[in-house]
C-alpha positions as CSV (number, residue, x, y, z in Angstrom):
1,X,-20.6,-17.3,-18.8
2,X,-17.1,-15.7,-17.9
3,X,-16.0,-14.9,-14.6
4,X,-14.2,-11.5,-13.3
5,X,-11.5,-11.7,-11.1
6,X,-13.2,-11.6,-7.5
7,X,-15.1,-14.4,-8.5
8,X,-12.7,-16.7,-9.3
9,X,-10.2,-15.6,-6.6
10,X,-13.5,-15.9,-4.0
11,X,-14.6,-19.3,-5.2
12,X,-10.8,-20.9,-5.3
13,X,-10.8,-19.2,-1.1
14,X,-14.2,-21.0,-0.4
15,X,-13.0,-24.1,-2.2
16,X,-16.5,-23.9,-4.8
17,X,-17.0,-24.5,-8.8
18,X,-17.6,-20.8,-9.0
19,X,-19.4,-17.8,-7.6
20,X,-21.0,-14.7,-9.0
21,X,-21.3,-11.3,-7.6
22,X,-23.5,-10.9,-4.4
23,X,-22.7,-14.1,-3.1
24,X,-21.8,-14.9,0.0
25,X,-19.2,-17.4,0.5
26,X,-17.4,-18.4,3.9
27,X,-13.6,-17.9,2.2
28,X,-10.7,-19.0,4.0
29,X,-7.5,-16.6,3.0
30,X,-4.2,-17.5,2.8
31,X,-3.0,-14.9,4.7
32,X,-4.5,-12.8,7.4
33,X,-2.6,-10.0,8.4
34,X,-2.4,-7.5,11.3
35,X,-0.3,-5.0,13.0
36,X,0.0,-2.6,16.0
37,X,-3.7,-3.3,16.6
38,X,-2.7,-6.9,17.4
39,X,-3.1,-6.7,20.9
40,X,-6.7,-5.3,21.0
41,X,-7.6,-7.9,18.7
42,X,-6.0,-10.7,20.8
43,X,-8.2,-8.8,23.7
44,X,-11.5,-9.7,21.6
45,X,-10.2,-12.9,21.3
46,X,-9.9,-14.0,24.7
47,X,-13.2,-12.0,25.6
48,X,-15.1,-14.6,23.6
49,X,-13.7,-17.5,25.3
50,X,-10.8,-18.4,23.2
51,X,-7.4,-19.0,24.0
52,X,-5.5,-21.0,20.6
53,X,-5.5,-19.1,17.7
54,X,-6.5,-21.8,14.7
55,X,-3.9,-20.9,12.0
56,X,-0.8,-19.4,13.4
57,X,1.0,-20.3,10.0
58,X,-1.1,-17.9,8.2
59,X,-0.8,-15.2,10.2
60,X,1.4,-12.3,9.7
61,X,2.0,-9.3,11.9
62,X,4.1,-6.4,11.9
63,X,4.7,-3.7,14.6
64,X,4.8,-0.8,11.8
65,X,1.8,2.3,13.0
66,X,3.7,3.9,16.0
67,X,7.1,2.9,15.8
68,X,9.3,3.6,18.1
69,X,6.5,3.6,20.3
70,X,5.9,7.2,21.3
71,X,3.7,6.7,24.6
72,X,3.9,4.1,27.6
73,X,0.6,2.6,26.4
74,X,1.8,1.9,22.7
75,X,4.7,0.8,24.7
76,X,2.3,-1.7,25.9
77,X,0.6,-2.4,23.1
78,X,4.0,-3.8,21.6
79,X,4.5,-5.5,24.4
80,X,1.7,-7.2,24.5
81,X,1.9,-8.0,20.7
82,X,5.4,-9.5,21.4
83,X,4.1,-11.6,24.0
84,X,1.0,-12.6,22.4
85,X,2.8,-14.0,19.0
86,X,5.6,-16.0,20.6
87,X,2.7,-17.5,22.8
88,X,0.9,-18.9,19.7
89,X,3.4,-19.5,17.7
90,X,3.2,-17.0,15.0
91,X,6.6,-16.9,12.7
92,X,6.2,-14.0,10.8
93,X,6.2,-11.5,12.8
94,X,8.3,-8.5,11.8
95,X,9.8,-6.3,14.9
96,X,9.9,-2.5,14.8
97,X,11.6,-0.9,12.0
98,X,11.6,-3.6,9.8
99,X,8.5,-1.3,7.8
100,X,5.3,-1.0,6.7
101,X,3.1,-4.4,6.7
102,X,1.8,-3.9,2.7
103,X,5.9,-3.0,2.0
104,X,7.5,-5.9,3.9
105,X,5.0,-8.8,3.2
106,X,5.5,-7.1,-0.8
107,X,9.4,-8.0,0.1
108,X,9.4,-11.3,1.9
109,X,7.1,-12.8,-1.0
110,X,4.7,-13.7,1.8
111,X,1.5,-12.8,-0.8
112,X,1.2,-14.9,-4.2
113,X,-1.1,-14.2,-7.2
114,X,-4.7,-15.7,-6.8
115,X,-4.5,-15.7,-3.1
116,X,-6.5,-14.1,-1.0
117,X,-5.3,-11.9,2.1
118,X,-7.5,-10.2,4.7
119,X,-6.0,-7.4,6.8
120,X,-6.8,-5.8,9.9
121,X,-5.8,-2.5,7.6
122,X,-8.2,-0.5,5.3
123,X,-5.0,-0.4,2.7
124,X,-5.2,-4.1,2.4
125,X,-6.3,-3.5,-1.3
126,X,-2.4,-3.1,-2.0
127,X,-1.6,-6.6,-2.7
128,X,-3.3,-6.2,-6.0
129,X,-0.1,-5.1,-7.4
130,X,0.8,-8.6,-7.3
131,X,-2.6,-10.1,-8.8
132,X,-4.0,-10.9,-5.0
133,X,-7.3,-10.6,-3.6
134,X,-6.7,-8.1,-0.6
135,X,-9.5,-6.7,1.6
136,X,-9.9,-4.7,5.0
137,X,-11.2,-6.0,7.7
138,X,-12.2,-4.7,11.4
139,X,-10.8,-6.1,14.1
140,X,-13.8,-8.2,15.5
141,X,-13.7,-10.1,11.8
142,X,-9.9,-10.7,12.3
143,X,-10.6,-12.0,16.0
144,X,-13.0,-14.6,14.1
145,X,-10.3,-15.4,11.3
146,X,-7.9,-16.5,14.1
147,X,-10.4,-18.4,15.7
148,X,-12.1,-20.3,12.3
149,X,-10.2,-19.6,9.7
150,X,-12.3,-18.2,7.7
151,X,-14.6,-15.6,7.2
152,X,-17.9,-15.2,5.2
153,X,-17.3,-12.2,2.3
154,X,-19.8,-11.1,-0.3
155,X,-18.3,-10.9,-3.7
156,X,-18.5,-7.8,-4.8
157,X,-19.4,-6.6,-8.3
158,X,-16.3,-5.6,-10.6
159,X,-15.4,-2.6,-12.0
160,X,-12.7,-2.8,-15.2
161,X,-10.8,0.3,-15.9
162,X,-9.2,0.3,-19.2
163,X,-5.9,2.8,-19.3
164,X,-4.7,3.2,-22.8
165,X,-1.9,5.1,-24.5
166,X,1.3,6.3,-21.9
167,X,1.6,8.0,-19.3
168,X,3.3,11.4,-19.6
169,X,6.5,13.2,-19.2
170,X,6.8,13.1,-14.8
171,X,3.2,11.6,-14.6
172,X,3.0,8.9,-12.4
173,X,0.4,6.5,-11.2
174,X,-0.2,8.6,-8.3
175,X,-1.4,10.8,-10.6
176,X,-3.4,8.2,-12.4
177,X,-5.0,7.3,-9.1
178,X,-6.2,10.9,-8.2
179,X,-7.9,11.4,-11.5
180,X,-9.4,8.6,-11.3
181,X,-11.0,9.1,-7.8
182,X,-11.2,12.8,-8.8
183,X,-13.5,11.5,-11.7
184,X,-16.2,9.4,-10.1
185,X,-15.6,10.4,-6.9
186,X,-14.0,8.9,-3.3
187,X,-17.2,6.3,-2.9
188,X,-17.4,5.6,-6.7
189,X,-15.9,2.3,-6.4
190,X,-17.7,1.2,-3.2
191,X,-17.7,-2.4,-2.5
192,X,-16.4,-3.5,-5.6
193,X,-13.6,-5.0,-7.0
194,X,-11.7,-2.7,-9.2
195,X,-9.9,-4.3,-12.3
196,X,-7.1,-2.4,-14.0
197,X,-6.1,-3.3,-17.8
198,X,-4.6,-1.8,-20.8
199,X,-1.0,-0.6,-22.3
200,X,-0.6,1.9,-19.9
201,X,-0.8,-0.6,-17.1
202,X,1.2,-2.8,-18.4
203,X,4.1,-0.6,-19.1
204,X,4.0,0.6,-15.7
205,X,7.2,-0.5,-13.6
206,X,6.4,-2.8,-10.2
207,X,7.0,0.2,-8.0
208,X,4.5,2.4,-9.6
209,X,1.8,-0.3,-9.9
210,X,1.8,-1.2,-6.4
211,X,0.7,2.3,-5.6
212,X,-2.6,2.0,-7.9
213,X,-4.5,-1.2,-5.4
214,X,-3.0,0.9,-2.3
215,X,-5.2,4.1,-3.5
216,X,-8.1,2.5,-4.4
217,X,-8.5,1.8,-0.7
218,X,-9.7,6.0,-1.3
219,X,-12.3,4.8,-3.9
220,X,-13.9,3.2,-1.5
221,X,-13.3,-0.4,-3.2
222,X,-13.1,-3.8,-1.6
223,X,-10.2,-5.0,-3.9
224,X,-8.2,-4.1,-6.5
225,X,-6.6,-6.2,-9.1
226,X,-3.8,-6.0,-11.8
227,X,-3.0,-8.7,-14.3
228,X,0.2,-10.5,-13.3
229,X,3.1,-10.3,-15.5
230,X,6.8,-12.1,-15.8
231,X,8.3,-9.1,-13.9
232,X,5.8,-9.8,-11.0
233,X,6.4,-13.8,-11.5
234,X,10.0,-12.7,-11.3
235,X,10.0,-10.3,-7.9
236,X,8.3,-13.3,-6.3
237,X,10.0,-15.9,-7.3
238,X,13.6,-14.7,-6.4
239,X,12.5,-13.5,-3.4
240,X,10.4,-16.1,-2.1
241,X,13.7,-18.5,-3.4
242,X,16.3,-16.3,-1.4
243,X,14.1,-16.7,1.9
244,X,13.6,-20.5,1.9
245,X,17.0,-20.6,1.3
246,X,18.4,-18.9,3.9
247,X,15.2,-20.9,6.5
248,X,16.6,-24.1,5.2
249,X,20.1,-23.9,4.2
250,X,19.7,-24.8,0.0
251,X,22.5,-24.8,-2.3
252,X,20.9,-24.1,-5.5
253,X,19.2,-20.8,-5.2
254,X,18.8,-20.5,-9.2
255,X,16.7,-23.9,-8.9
256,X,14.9,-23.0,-6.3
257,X,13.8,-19.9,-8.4
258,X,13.0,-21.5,-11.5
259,X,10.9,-24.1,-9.0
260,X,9.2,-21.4,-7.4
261,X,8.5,-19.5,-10.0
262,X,6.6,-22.4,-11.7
263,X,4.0,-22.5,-8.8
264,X,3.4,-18.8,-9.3
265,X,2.6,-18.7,-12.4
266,X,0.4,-21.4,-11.9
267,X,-1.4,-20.2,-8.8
268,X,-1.7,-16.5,-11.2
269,X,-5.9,-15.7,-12.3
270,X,-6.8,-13.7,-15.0
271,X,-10.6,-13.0,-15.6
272,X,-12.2,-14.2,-18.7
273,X,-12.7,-12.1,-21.9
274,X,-16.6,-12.2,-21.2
275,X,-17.0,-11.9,-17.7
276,X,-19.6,-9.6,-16.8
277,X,-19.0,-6.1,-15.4
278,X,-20.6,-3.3,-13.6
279,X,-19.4,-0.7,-15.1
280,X,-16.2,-0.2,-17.7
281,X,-14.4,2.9,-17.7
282,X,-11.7,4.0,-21.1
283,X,-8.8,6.3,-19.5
284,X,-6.5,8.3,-21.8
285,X,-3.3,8.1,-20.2
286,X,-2.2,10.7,-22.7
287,X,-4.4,13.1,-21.7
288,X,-3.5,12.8,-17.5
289,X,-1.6,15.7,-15.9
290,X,-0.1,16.3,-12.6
291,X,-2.9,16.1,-9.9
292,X,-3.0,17.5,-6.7
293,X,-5.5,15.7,-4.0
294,X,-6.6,19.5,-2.1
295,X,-8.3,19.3,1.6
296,X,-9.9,17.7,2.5
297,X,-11.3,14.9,0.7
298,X,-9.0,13.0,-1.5
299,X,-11.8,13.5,-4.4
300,X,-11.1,17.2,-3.9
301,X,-8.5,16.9,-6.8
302,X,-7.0,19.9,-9.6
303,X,-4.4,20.1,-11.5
304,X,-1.1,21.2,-10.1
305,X,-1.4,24.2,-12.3
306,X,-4.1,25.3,-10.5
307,X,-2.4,25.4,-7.2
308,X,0.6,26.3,-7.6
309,X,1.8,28.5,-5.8
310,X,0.6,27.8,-2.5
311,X,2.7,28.0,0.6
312,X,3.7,24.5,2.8
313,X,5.2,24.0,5.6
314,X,6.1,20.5,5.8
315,X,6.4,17.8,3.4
316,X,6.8,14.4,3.5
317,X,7.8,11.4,1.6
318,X,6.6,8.0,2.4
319,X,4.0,5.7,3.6
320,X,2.9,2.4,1.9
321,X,1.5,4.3,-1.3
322,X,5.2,6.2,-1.6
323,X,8.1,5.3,0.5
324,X,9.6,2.9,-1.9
325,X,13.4,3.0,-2.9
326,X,12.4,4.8,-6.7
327,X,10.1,7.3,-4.4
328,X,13.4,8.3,-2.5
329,X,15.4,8.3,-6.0
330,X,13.0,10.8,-7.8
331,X,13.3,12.9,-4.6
332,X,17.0,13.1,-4.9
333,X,17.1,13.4,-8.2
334,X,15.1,16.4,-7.8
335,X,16.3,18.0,-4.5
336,X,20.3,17.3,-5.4
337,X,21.9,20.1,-4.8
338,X,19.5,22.6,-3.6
339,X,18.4,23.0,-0.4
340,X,14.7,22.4,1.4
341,X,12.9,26.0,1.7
342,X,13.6,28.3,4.7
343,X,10.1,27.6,7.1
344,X,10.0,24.2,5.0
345,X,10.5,20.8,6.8
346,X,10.9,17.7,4.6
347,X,10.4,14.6,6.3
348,X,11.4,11.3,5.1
349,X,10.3,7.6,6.3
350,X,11.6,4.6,3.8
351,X,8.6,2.2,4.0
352,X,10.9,-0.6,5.0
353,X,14.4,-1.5,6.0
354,X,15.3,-2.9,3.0
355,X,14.4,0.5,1.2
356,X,16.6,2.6,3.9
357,X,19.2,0.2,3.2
358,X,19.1,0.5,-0.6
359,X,18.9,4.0,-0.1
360,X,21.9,4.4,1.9
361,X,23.9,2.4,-0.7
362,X,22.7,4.6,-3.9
363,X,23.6,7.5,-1.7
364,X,20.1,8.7,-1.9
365,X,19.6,9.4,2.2
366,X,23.0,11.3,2.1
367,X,21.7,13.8,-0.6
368,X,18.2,14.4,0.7
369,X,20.4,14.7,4.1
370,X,22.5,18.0,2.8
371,X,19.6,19.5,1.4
372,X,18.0,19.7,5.2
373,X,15.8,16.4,5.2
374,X,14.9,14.2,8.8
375,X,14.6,11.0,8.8
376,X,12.2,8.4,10.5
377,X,12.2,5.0,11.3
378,X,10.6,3.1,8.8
379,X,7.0,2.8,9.6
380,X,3.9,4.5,9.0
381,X,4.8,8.0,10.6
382,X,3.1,11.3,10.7
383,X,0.7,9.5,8.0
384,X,-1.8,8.5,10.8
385,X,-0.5,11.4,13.5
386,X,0.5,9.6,15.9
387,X,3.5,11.1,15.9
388,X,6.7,11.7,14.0
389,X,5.9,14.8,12.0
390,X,2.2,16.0,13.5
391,X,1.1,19.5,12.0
392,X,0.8,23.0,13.9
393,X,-2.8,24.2,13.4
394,X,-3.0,26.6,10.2
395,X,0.1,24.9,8.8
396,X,-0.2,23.2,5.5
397,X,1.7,19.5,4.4
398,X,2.3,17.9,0.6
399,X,2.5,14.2,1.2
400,X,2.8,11.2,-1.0
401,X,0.4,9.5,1.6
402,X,-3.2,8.1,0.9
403,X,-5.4,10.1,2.8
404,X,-5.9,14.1,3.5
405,X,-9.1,14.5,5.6
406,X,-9.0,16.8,8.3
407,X,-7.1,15.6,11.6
408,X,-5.6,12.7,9.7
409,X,-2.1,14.2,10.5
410,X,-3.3,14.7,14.4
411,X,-4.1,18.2,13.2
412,X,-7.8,18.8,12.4
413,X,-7.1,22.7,11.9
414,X,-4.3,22.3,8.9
415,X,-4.4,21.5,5.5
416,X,-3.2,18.1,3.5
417,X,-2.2,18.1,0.0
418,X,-1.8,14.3,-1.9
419,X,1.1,14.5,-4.5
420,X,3.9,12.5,-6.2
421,X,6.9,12.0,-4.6
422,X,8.9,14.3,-7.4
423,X,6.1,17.0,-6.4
424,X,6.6,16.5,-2.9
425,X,10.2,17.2,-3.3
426,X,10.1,20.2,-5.6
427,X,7.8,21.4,-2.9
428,X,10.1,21.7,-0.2
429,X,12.9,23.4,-2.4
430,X,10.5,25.9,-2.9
431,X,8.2,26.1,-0.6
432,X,5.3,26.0,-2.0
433,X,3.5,23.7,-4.3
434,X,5.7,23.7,-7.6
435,X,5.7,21.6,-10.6
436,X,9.6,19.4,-10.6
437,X,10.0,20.1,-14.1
438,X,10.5,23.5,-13.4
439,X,13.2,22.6,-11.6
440,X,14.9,20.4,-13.8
């Protein structure tokens, strides 16, 4: 009997022979991960007694949700996140405006294929991209993680989603994503471990398959997987070489690459050819247009066609789905030139540093910048509404986030739209939602 995914990434984690779906297993990850709600989970922690977290090497932690802090009490909670990982120890932790956690552990090659990474973070599911078991957590289960090191999971059944053909003139894998979830709906993947094959997959470059995991957080699915390929093997290994060298001073970076590279590949799963499904979907990646996600369920999706037209008043590009440095180029590319839409704000937040960086030296930021853009610090940003870009009740926004149910901007009385990042942009030069070939 063949084996999906979950199962052999689960059994390696609970060091067994193998596992099947509805198991439960106590599964150790490699890496547990939280981020501004560090502090209340260090305050379960010492509720139950404890005072020593058990694996401070495996724990990562960004400050990345409300950043700068735009209250005295998230003020506080930094603080007290500051405190509480040079206390035990904990070496990768990442200081405000470094980015968004999924983005920077993505770029400090802190996540390797067949591992398994719980998050205190419903978007945990992104590390897919890089052929990684990642699942959410609450924050009582990561308290327990820091305490044990493990945590007992169920495997969950698999789903395999078979794209075939190409995608489209300006369709992207956000768009891919939304018909998807517009398809079988926003719990049709529940609990289970979503498997992506196919040419159209595999064709995809790294920056558009790392939104695909991210959004199946929206399907409701405890993980999502792609197949690993040589360009993933590559990203990591380079990486992951360039960072040990500068902790411990090597010479020969290229070595170091081809070295770490090797244990990649070799830590990589793949399921077998007859491991047993729950369900296999065929896509037509032909056939996909340009989806819009309407309010206010991200299952609520139409064509853009069938919306065109209608008036926004902000829109924003970023978040961990779409606020990587090809996000920001496609805007540009889009927006040079002209200028964002009298009543229209666009708002821009680079998922990471590195991104802004990148950005600023491709000249990206400096053309979004003349057309009438503001930007934030990198972080999560008006995508939770906290702050940073919070809605006016009645107003409408076109983001490239994740999520569009009511108040999820901080504004339970105006509407979200989900788009692409070229959409986004072509939205704000018009002022309305508008299709970017249009504009080409």
């Amino acid at each position: 009997m063949g084996y999906t995914f979950a199962e052999k990434a689960l059994a390696r984690a609970a060091n067994l022979p193998f596992v099947v779906a509805g198991q439960v297993v106590d599964a150790k990850p490699d890496v547990a991960l939280s981020h501004d709600n560090t502090a209340p989970i260090a305050r379960i922690f010492r509720a139950i007694g404890l005072e020593k977290v058990a694996i401070p090497d495996r724990m990562c932690v960004t400050l990345d949700h409300a950043v700068p802090p735009p209250t005295p009490k998230h003020a506080q909670n930094h603080a007290e996140t500051r405190a509480f990982v040079a206390e035990q120890g904990v070496k990768n932790f990442f200081e405000v405006g470094r980015g968004i956690c999924h983005q920077v552990l993505s770029e400090e090659a802190l996540v390797l294929p067949g591992q398994l990474i719980l998050g205190a973070d419903s978007h945990t599911t992104h590390y897919g991209w890089l052929g990684a078991f990642g699942a959410g957590v609450g924050r009582t289960e990561m308290a327990a993680i820091w305490a044990t090191g493990e945590l007992w999971l169920r495997v969950p059944e698999s789903m395999k989603v078979i794209v075939n053909g190409r995608l489209g003139r300006g369709v992207t894998a956000k768009d891919l994503c939304l018909h998807l979830i517009g398809l079988l709906g926003a719990d049709g993947g529940l609990y289970q471990s979503i498997e992506f094959h196919g040419p159209a997959i595999a064709a995809l470059p790294l920056h558009e398959r790392m939104v695909i995991p991210n959004m199946m957080a929206e399907f409701g699915a405890k993980n999502a997987y792609l197949p690993p390929d040589e360009a993933v093997f590559d990203y990591l290994a380079e990486r992951r070489a360039r960072r040990l060298n500068a902790e411990r001073g090597m010479r020969n970076v290229e070595l170091e690459i081809n070295s770490q590279k090797s244990t990649i590949k070799n830590l990589a799963l793949y399921p077998d050819e007859d491991a047993t499904y729950a369900s296999t979907h065929m896509i037509n990646a032909d056939e996909i247009e340009l989806k819009i996600a309407c309010p206010h369920t991200v299952d609520h999706v139409k064509s853009l066609r069938e919306v065109a037209g209608t008036p926004i008043q902000q829109a924003f590009l970023g978040t961990c789905t779409n606020g990587r440095l090809e996000d920001l180029a496609a805007a540009a590319d889009i927006i040079k030139g002209k200028r964002v839409a009298a009543g229209t704000r666009l708002l821009v937040i680079p998922a990471s540093s590195e991104v802004y960086l990148d950005a600023l030296k491709a000249g990206y930021v400096q053309t979004l910048l003349e057309a009438g853009a503001v930007f934030g610090t990198p972080g999560c940003g008006p995508c939770m509404g906290v702050h940073m870009g919070v809605l006016a009740p009645g107003e409408a926004c076109i983001s490239t986030a994740n999520r569009n149910f009511k108040g999820r901007m901080g504004q339970p009385e105006a509407d979200i739209y989900l788009a692409s990042p070229a959409v986004v942009a072509a939205s704000a030069v018009k002022g309305v939602i508008a299709d970017p070939r249009d504009l080409e």
